[in-house]
C-alpha positions in Angstrom: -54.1 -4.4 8.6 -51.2 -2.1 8.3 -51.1 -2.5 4.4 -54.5 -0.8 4.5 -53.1 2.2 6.0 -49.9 3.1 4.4 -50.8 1.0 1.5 -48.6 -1.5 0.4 -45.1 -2.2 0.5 -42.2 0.7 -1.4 -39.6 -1.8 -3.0 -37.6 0.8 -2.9 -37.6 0.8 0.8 -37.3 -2.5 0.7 -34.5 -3.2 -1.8 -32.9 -0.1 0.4 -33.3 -2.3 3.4 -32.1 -5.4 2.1 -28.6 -3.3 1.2 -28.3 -1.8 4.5 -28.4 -5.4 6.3 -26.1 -6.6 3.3 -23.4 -4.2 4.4 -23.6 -4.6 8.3 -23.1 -8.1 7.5 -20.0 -7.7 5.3 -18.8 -5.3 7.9 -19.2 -7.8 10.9 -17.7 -10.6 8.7 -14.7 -8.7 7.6 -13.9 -7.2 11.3 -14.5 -3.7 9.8 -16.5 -2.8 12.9 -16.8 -4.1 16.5 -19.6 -5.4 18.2 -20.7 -4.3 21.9 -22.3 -6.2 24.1 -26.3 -5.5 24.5 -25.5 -5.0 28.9 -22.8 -2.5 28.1 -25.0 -0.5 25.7 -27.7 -0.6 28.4 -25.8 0.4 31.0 -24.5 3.2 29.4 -28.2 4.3 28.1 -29.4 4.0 31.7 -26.1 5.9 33.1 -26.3 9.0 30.7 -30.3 9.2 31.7 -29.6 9.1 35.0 -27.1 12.2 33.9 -29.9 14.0 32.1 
């Protein structure tokens, strides 16, 4: 249903994709970057909102 209204698929968006999740991986893998915990995120979301 959704191919019918943005038509199909841009590899290029795709292939784009598929390199983005590539390089998170790597990243992860090779402890260039630090995970957070999803209940520290979302406490922080829903502190700054109560902020305004």
């Amino acid at each position: 249903m959704l191919e019918e209204l943005d038509g199909p698929p841009d590899p290029n968006v795709e292939l784009a994709w598929l390199e983005e999740a590539q390089r998170r991986s790597r990243e992860l893998d090779t402890g260039a970057v630090d995970t957070i915990p999803a209940d520290e995120v979302f406490a922080k979301v829903r502190d700054q909102l109560k902020r305004g």
